[in-house]
N, C-alpha and C positions, 0 to 999 in steps of 0.2 A: 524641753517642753515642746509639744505639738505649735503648730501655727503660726504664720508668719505676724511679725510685728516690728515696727519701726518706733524706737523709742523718740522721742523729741530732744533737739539740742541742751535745753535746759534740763529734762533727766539725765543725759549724756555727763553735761559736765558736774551733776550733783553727785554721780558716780562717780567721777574723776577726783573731785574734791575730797570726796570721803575718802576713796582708798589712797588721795596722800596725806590726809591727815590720820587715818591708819599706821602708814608708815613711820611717821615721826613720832607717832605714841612710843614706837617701838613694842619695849616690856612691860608696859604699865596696864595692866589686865584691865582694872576697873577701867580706867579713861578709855582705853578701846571699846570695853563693853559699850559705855555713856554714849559717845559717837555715833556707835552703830546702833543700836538703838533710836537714838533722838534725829540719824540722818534717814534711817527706814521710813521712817517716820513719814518726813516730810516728803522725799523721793516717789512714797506709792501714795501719801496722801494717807493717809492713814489714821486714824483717830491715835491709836496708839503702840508700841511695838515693845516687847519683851525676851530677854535671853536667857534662855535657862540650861544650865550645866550639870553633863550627866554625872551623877556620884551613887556610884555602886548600881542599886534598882530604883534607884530614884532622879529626876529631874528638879533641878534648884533652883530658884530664880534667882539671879543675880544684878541683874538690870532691866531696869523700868522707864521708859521713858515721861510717864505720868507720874509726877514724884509725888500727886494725891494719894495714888493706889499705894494701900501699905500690903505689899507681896513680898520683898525682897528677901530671901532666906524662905521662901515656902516653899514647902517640898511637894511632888508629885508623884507617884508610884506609873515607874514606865509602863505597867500593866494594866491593860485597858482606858488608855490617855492617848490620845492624839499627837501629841510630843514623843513619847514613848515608841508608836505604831513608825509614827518619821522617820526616827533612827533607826527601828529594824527594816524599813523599806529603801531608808536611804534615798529616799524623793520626798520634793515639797507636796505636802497634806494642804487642800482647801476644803474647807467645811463654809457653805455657801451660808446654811439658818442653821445656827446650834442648836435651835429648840427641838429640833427634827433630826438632827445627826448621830444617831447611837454609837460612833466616834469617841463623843466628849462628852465631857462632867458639866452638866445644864443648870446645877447647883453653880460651880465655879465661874462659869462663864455671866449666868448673872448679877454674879457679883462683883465681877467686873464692867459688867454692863456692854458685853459684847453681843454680837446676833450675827458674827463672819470672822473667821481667821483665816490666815494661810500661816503655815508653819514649814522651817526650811531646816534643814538637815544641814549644819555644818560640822566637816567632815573633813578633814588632810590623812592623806598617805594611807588613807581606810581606815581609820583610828577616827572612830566619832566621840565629837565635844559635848555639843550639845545640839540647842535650836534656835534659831530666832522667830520669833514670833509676832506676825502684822494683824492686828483687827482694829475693827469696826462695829459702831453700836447700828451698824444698816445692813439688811440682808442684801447677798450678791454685790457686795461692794466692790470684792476685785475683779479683773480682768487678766484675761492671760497673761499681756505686755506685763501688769504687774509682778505675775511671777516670773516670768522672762530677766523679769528689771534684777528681781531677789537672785537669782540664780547668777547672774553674773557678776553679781555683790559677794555671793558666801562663800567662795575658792579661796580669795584674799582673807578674806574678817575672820575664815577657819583655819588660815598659816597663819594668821599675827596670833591669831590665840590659842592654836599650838605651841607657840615658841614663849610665849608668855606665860602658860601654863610649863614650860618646861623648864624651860630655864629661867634661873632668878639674874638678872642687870649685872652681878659682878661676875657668875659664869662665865656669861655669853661676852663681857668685855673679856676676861681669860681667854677665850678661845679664838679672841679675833686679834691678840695681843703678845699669846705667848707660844713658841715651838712646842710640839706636843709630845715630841720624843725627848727633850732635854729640860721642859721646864723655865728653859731661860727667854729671856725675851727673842718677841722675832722682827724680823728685816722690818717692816713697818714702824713695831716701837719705838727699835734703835732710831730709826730715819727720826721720828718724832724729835726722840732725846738729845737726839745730835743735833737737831737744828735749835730747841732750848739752850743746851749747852752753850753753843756759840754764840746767839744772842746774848745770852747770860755776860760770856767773856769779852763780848765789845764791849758792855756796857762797863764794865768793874777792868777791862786790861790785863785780866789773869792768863796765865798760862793754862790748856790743858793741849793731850793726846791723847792721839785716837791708834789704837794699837787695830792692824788688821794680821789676824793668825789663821796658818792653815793647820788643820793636822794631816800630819804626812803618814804615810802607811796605809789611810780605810782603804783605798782599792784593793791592793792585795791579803787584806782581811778576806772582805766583801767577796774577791775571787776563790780564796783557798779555803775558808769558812760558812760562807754564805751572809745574808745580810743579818740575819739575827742574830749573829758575833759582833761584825760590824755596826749593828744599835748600840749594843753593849760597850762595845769600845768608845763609841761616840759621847754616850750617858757618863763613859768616866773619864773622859778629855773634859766634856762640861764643866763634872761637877772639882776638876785638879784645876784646870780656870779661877772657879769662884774663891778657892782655897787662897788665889795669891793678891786676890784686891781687898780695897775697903770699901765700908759700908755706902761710901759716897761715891761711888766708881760707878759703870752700867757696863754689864756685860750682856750680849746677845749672840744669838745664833742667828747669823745672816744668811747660807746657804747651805750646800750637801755638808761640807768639811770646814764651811768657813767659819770664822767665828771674828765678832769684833770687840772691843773692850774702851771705853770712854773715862780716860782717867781726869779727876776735875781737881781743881783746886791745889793748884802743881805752884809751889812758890820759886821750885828750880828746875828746868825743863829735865834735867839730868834725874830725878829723879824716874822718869818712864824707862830707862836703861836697867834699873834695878829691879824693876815690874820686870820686862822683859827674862833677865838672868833667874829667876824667880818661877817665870812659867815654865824656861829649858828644864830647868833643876827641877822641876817637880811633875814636867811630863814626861818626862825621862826613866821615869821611876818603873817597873816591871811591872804588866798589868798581867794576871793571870786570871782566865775564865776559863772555866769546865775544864781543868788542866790544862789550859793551853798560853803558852808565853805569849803578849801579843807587844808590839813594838806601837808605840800611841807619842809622836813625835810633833815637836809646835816649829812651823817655820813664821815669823814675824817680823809685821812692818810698822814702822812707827812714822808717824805724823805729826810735826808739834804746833800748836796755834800760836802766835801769825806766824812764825819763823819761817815753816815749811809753807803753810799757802793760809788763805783768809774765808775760802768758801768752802760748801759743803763737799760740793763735788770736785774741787781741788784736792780738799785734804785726803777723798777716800781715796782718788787717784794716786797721790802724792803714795802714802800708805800702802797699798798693791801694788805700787812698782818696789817698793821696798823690800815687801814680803816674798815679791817675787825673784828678786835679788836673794832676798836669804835662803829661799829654798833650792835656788841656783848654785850658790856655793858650797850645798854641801853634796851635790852631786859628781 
């Protein structure tokens, strides 16, 4: 936007507030819309402010900040709507007097009982959403700073509800939760589960381990095949892993080749030995991809609770020196 303008502290921090209450909406589409809506609101002073969401050639209102106004679910034809012109322009539209602006639907507008809007293009990654939309029942209501204020509101409120619209809550937990190449949980989870775990076995006195495995060989895939053998091999190191635990185990994919495994509920420590014999014997087994032999070997370290160590970062330690040992001896 043209022109110099200095917002006031208390717009300052009504902008601060909103986009962290933005944030912690997360995925929840409607309460973001609610928010932003009812904080435009009050932020530009506004009689009222409205969201509406582009679907196919049409604009939808979705949120209202005036829960009198019965709009929600009205549709708009992008073609020749002031909403519509937004998004092909991709800049915030002021219409100072509806009555006068060949812009806008001068039916719709007083039926809402407007006489000014400003309407704002939110927009992420060039993929336009919708608009939001500030009026007032008085002509020339807003002021530059106003739009100034919206514009550096709708960057943020059009990534939350990108992400909101794209992804649904147990996706986006997926994706922030599990390796993407193997499926299985990643270095975060494990860390979560491992420190349940252990709480869990102060509490009750149980035995478990924590098995840290390498697979031996990816480099020399990775160098003689290239890395999409080396995925391959990786995907079926995984899934010959999950083959040798039970349902109450956690196995994860900690780094490039590492791999860790969380065995619970161990009435004899000695049973983690037999896990072990279990993974050689079964990753051992001939992988062959696009005719090619490939050699997919487990070297492993065991850690048992309290025996070996009592903290989190004892036990991984304890466990990687192990593993490191195993892989040492068969060199």
């Amino acid at each position: 936007m043209s022109g110099k303008y200095q917002p006031t502290v208390e717009q300052l921090l009504s902008v601060i507030k909103t986009q962290t209450a933005i944030v912690k909406l997360g995925l929840d589409l409607n309460s973001v819309m609610t928010v932003v809506a009812q904080q435009a609101k009050t932020i530009i002073e506004a009689d009222g402010a409205i969201i509406e969401l582009l679907e196919a050639d049409e604009m939808v209102v979705h949120s209202v900040s005036d829960s009198n106004l019965s709009l929600l679910g009205h549709r708009i034809k992008i073609k020749n709507s002031l909403s519509g012109r937004c998004i092909e322009e991709k800049e915030i539209l002021y219409s100072q007097n509806t009555e006068i602006d060949p812009r806008v639907d001068v039916i719709a507008c007083r039926y809402v009982g407007l006489r000014s809007m400003a309407v704002v293009p939110l927009i992420h990654c060039d993929e336009p959403l919708g608009v939001l939309k500030i009026y007032s029942h008085k002509v020339k209501a807003f002021a530059t700073g106003d739009l100034q204020l919206l514009e550096l509101m709708s960057e943020l409120i059009a990534a939350a509800m990108y992400h909101a619209t794209r992804f649904g809550t147990q996706e986006l937990y997926r994706m922030a939760t599990q390796d993407g190449l193997t499926e299985l949980s990643n270095r975060s989870q494990f860390l979560d589960h491992f420190r349940r775990c252990l709480a869990s076995a102060q509490s009750t006195q149980n035995y478990f381990a924590l098995l840290m495995i390498d697979m031996d060989g990816l480099k020399p895939i990775n160098d003689q095949y290239g890395h999409r053998v080396g995925d391959a091999a990786l995907k079926e190191f995984a899934q010959r892993l999950k083959m040798v635990i039970r349902t109450q185990d956690h196995i994860a994919r900690i780094g490039g080749d590492e791999f860790a495994i969380i065995l619970t509920q161990l009435a004899d420590p000695e049973q983690s030995l037999t896990v072990v014999d279990r993974i050689n014997d079964t990753c051992e087994q001939d992988f062959i991809f696009e005719n090619k032999n490939l050699s997919i070997r487990a070297s492993t370290g065991i850690a048992i609770y309290p025996t070996h160590a009592t903290t989190v970062e004892e036990l991984l330690e304890y466990a990687d020196q192990q593993m490191y040992l195993s892989k040492r001896s068969k060199k």
